[in-house]
C-alpha positions as CSV (number, residue, x, y, z in Angstrom):
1,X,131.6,158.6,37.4
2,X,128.0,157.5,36.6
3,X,126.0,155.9,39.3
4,X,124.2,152.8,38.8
5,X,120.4,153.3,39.6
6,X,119.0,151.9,42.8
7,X,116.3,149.4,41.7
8,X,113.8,147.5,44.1
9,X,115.8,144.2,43.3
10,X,119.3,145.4,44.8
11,X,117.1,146.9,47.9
12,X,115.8,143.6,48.5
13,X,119.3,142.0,48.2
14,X,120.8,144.2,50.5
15,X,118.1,143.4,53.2
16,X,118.3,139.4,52.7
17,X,122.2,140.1,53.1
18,X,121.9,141.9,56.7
19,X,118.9,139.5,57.8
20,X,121.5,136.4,56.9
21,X,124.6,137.9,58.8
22,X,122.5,138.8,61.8
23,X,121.1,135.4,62.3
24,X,124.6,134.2,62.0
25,X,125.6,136.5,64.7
26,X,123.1,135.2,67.0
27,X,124.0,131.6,66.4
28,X,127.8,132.3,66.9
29,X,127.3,134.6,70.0
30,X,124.4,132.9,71.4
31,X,122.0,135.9,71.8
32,X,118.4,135.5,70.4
33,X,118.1,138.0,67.6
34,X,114.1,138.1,68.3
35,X,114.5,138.6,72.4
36,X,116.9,141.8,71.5
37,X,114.3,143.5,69.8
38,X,112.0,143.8,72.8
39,X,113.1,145.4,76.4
40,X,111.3,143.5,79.4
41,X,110.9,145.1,82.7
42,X,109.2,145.1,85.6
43,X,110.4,147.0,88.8
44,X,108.5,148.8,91.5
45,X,108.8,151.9,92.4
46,X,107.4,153.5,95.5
47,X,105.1,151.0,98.3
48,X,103.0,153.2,100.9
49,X,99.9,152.3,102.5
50,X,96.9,155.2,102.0
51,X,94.5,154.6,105.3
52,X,93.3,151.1,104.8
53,X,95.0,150.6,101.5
54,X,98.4,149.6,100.0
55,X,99.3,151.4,96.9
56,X,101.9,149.6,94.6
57,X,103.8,152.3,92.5
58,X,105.0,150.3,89.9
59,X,106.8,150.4,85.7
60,X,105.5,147.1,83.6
61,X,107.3,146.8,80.0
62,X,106.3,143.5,79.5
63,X,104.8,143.6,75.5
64,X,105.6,139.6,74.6
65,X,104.7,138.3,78.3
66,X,100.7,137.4,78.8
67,X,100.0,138.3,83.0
68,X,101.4,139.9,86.3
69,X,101.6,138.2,89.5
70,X,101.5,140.0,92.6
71,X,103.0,138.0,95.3
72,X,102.9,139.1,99.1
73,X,104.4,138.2,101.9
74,X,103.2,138.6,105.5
75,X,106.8,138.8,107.2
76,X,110.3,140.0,105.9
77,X,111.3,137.2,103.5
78,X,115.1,138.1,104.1
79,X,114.1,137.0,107.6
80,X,111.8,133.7,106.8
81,X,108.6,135.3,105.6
82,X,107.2,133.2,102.6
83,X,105.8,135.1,99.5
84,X,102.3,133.9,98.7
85,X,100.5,134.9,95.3
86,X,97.6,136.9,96.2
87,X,96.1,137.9,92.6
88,X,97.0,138.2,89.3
89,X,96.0,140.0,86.0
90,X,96.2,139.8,82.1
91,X,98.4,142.3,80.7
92,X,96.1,143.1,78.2
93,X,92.5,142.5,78.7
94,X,89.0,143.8,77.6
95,X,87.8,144.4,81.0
96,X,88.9,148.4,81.9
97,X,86.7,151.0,83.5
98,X,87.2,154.5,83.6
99,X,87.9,156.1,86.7
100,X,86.1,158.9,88.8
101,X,88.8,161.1,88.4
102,X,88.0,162.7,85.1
103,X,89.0,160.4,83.4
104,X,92.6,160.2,83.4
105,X,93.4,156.4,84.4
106,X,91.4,153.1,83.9
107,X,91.6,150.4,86.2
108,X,90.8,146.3,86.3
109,X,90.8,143.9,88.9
110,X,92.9,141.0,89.4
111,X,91.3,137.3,89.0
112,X,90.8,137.1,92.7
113,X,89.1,140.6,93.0
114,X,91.7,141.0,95.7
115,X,94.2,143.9,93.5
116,X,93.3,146.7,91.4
117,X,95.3,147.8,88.6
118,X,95.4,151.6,87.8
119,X,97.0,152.5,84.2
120,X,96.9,155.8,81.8
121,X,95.9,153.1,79.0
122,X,93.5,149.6,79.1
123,X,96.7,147.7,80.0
124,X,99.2,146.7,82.2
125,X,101.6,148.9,80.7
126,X,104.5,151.4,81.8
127,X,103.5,153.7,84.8
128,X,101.0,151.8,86.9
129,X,99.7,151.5,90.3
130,X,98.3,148.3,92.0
131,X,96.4,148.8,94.9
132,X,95.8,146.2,97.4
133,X,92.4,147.1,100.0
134,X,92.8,143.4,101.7
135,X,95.4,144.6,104.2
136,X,94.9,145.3,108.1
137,X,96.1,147.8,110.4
138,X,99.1,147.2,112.5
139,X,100.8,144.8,109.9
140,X,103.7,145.0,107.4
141,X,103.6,143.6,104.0
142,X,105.9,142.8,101.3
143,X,105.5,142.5,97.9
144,X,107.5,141.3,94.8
145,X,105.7,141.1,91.2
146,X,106.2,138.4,88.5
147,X,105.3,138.4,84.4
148,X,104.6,135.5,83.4
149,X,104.2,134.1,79.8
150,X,102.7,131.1,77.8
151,X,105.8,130.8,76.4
152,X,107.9,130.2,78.8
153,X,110.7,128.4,77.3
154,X,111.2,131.5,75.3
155,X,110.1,134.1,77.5
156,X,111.2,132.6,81.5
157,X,109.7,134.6,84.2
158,X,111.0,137.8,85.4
159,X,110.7,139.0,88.4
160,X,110.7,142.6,90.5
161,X,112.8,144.0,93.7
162,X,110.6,144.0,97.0
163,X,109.0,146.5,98.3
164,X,107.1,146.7,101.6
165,X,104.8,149.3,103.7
166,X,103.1,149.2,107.3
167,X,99.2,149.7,107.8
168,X,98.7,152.2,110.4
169,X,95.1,153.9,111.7
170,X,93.9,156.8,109.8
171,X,92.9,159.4,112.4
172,X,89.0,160.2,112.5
173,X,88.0,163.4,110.5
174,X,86.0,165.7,113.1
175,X,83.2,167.1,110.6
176,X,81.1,168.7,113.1
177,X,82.0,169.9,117.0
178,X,79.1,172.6,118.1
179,X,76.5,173.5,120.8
180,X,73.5,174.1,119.7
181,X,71.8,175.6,122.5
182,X,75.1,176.1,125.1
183,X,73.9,173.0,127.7
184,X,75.7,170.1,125.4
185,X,78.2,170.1,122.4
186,X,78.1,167.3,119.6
187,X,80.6,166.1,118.2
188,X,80.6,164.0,114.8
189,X,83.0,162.5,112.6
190,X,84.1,160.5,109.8
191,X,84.6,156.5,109.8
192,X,88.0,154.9,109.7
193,X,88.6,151.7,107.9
194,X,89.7,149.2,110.3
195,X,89.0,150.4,112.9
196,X,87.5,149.3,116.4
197,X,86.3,151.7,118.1
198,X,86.9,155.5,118.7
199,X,88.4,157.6,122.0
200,X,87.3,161.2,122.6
201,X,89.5,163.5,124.4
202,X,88.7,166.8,125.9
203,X,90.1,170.3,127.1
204,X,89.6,172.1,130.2
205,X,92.0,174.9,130.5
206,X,94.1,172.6,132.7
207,X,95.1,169.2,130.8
208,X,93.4,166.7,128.0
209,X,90.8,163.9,129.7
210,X,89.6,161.0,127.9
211,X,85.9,161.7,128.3
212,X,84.3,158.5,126.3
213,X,85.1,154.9,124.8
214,X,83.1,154.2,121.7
215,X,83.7,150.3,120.9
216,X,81.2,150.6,118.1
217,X,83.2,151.3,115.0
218,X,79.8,152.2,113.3
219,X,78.9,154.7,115.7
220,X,80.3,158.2,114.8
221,X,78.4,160.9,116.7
222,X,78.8,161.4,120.6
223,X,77.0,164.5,122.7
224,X,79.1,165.4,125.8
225,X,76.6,167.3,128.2
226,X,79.4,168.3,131.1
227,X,79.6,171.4,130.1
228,X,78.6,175.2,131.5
229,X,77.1,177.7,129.4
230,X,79.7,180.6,129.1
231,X,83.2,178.4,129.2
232,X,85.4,177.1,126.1
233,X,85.8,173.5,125.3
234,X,88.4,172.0,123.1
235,X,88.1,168.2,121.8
236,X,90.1,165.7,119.3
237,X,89.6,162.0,118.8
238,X,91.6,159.0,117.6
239,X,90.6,155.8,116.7
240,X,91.9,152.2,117.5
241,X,91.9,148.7,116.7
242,X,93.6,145.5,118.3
243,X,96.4,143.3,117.0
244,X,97.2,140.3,118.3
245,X,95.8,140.9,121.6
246,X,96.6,144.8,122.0
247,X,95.6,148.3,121.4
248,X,97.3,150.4,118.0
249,X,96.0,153.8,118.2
250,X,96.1,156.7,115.2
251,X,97.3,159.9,115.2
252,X,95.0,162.3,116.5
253,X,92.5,164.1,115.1
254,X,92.6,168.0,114.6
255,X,91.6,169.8,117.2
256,X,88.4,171.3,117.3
257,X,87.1,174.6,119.6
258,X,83.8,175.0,121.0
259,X,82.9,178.3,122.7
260,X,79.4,178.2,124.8
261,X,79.7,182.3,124.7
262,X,77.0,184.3,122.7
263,X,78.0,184.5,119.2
264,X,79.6,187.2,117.8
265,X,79.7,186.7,114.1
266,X,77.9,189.0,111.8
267,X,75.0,188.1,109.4
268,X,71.1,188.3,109.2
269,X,69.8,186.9,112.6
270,X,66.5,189.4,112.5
271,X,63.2,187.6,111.6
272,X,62.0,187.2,107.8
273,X,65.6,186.6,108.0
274,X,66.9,185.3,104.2
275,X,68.2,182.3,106.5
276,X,64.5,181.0,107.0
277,X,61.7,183.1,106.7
278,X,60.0,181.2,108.9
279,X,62.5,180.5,111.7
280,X,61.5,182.0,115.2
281,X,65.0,184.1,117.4
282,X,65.4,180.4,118.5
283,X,66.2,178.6,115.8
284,X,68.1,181.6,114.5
285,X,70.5,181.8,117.4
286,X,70.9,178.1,117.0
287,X,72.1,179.0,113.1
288,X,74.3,181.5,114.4
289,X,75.9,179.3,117.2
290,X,77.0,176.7,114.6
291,X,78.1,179.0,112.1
292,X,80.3,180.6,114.8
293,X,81.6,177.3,115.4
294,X,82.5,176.8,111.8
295,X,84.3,180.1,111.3
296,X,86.4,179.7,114.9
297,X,87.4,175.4,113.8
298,X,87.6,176.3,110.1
299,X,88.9,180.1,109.0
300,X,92.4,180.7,109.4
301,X,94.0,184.6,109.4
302,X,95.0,185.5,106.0
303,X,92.5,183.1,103.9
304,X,91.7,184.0,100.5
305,X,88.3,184.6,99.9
306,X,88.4,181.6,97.2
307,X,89.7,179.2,100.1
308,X,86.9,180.6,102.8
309,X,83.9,179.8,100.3
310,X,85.1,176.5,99.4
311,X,85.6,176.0,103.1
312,X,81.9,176.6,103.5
313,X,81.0,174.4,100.7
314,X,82.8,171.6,101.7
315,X,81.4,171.7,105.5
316,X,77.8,172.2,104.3
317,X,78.3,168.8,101.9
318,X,80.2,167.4,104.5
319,X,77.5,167.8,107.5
320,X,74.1,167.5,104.9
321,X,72.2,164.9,103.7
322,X,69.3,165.8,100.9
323,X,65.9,165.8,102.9
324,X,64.1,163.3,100.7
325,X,61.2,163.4,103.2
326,X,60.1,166.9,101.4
327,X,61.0,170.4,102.2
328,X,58.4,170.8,104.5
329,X,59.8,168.5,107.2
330,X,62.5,170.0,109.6
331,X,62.7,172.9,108.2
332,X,64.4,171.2,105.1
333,X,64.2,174.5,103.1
334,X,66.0,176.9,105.5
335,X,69.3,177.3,107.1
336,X,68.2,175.7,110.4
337,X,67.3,172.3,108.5
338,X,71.0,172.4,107.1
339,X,72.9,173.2,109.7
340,X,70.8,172.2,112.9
341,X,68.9,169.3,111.3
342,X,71.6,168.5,109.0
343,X,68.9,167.7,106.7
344,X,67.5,169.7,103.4
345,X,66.9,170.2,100.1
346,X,68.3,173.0,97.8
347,X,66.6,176.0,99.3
348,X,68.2,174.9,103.1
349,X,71.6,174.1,101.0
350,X,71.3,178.0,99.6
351,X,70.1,179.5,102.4
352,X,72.9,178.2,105.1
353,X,76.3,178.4,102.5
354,X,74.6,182.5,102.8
355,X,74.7,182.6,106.4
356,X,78.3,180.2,106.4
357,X,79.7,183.3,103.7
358,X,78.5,185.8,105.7
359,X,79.7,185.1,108.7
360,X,83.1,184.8,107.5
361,X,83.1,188.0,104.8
362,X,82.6,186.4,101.6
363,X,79.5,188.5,99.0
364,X,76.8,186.0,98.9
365,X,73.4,185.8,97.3
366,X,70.8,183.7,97.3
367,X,69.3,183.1,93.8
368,X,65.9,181.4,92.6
369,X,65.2,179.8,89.6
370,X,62.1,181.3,87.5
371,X,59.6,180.1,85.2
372,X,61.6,179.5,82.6
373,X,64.4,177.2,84.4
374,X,64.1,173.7,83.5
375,X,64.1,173.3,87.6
376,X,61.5,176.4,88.4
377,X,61.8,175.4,92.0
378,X,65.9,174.8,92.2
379,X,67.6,177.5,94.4
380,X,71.4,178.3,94.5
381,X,74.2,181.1,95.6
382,X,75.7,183.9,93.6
383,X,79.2,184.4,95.3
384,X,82.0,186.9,95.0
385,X,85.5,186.3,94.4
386,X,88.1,188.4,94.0
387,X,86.1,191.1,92.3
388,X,83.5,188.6,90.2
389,X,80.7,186.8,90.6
390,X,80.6,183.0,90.2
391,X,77.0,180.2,91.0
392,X,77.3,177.8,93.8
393,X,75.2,175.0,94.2
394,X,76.0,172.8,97.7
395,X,73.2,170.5,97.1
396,X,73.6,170.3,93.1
397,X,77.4,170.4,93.5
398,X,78.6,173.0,91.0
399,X,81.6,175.9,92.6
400,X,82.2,178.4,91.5
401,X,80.2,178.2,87.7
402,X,80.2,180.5,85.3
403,X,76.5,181.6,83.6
404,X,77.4,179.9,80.6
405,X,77.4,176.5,82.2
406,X,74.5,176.9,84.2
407,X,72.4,178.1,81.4
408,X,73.5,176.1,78.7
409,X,74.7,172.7,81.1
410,X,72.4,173.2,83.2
411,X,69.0,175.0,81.8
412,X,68.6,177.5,84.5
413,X,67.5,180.9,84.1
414,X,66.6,183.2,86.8
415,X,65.4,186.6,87.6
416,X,69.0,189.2,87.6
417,X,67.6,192.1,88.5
418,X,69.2,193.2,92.0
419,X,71.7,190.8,91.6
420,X,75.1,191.5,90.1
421,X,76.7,190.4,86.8
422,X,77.9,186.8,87.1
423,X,80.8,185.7,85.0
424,X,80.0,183.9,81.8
425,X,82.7,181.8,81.8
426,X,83.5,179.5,84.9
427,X,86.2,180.3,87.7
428,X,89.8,178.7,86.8
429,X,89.5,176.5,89.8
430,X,86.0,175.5,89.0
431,X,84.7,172.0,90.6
432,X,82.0,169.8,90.3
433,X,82.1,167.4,93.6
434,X,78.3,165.4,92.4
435,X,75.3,166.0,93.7
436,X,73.6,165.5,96.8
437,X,70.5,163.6,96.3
């Protein structure tokens, strides 16, 4: 039998046919033929506060609504608590920022600046996260979301299951616990959002005594001088804050160990030492001292040599800020000024991560630029890890580069005689954490 030829007429007929019957469907059954076309969601996911934040895990599919509320509620609403709106945001809008995280999400802010959105794409669209910083510690919030549209007598309101998370303290972050010169120890550490005021805590040998108060939140430094040359002191810290009339605390702090015992780890405390030149037995034993103290708080038994250097990186940025005096103040361009001071430039950032390496067993160098560097005067560290050489630049913020990047990123060239082969291509775990200016 012959076939009749399919022509663009028939096609045409055949699609006017099942357009008809549909809509005739729709008006018999009562479903909208246009609303079936498009899923509309909203639900959240996961609620959890992140120190002095509230992150919103959350799933938007909400293509023909125009915004999001985000409603909150101070108290369970199952048991009276009244949902308030507290922001709200376009779905689409023109307003997006790239992150710091290398990119891979783009955030907006609500209307009220009070929520920010966090998506893979410049909307408010599938996987996203809203994070709410207006929150205090102590307190238990609820939330609930709802998309709105312009339309609403075709497209009602929908709204989202609650979720809810408690605020509590973040516990302080002790970056530095040392004795300089065995007749104090200082002890520093990070801020906490919302908090009051900090309580130190120390270790005898017999039981933990809180030594000192701090009801300055701002203040984040505290030098205990009851101690005796010779003995081991243990400390932690916690911070607080007051609700409604009364104390929270957080968790505690690690604890951190400080021996007042002559140091015992190795490196090059001799003068014209590559530590400082210039530094006197003094100030060398006053290096030593704190880099004993970091390899006692911060090296664990069976460390990688990859974890120990980036342990030492991460202290030395931690505990330095970039001398912008000059080198030639404080010692700026030597261990000492990095890790006594806690001041320097480049040459005190190079010179201390190779007296942190050696004292914990990781192959260090220190490197200069030369002539031909586009930074003649920058200094930086050659390190070894597991059988290669990789740059590290505390104060310029580069681990664990190959000499690709920092010839070709970063215009340096140097002088490689007596120094080994460095890589060409960076580490697989290569960072950049920004620069310390």
């Amino acid at each position: 039998m012959k076939k009749k030829p399919i022509t663009v007429s028939s096609i045409l007929s055949r699609f006017l046919f099942f357009v008809i019957a549909f809509l005739i469907i729709g008006c018999f059954t009562g479903v909208s033929p246009v609303k079936a076309d498009f899923e509309q969601k909203i639900q959240l996911n996961r609620c959890y506060a992140n120190g002095s934040e509230i992150n919103i895990e959350s799933y938007v599919q909400g293509s023909q609504y125009d915004y999001v509320q985000i409603y909150r509620a101070d108290r369970d609403p199952s048991q009276g608590g009244t949902f308030v709106l507290l922001d709200q945001m376009p779905i689409s809008t023109n307003y997006w920022y790239s992150d710091s995280y290398g990119g891979k999400y783009w955030y907006t802010s609500g209307d009220n600046d009070k929520i920010t959105c966090f998506s893979h794409s410049c909307s408010v669209d599938g996987d996203v996260v809203f994070v709410d910083s207006t929150v205090e510690a102590g307190h238990s919030y609820y939330y609930k979301l709802v998309m709105r549209s312009d339309w609403e007598d075709s497209w009602p309101a929908i709204s989202s299951n609650v979720v809810s998370a408690t605020v509590k303290l973040s516990a302080p972050v002790v970056t530095r616990c040392h004795s300089y010169n065995n007749k104090n120890v200082k002890l520093c550490w990070s801020y906490t959002p919302k908090a009051k005021g900090y309580q130190i805590y120390k270790y005898t040998g017999k039981k933990w005594k809180r030594i000192k108060t701090i009801n300055k939140k701002s203040t984040l430094a505290y030098t205990d001088k009851k101690v005796k040359a010779g003995k081991t002191y243990k400390y932690k810290i916690r911070s607080y804050s007051i609700v409604s009339g009364k104390k929270i605390y957080s968790s505690f702090s690690s604890v951190r160990k400080v021996s007042l015992k002559r140091p015992t780890v190795r490196g090059n405390y001799k003068a014209n030492s590559v530590y400082g030149p210039s530094l006197n037995s003094s100030q060398l034993m006053q290096v030593r001292r704190v880099v004993q103290s970091f390899k006692t708080n911060y090296i664990r038994k069976g460390m990688s040599e990859y974890d120990k250097a980036l342990a030492a990186f991460l202290y030395l940025r931690s505990n330095c800020s970039y001398a912008r005096r000059g080198w030639q103040y404080n010692n700026a361009n030597n261990a000492w000024g990095a890790l006594v001071y806690n001041e320097a430039q480049c040459s005190g950032f190079a010179r201390a991560m190779k007296a942190l390496c050696d004292g914990v067993g990781v192959k260090c160098k220190y490197v200069h630029a030369n002539s031909k560097a586009v930074n003649p005067s920058h200094q930086w560290n050659e390190i070894r890890i597991n059988g290669k050489w990789y740059i590290v630049d505390a104060q310029g913020g580069f681990f664990l580069a190959g000499s690709n990047t920092w010839k070709n990123m970063m215009g340096m060239r140097w002088n490689t005689k007596g120094l080994p082969k460095c890589s060409a291509s960076d580490h697989k775990k290569f960072g950049f954490y920004g620069s310390i200016v």
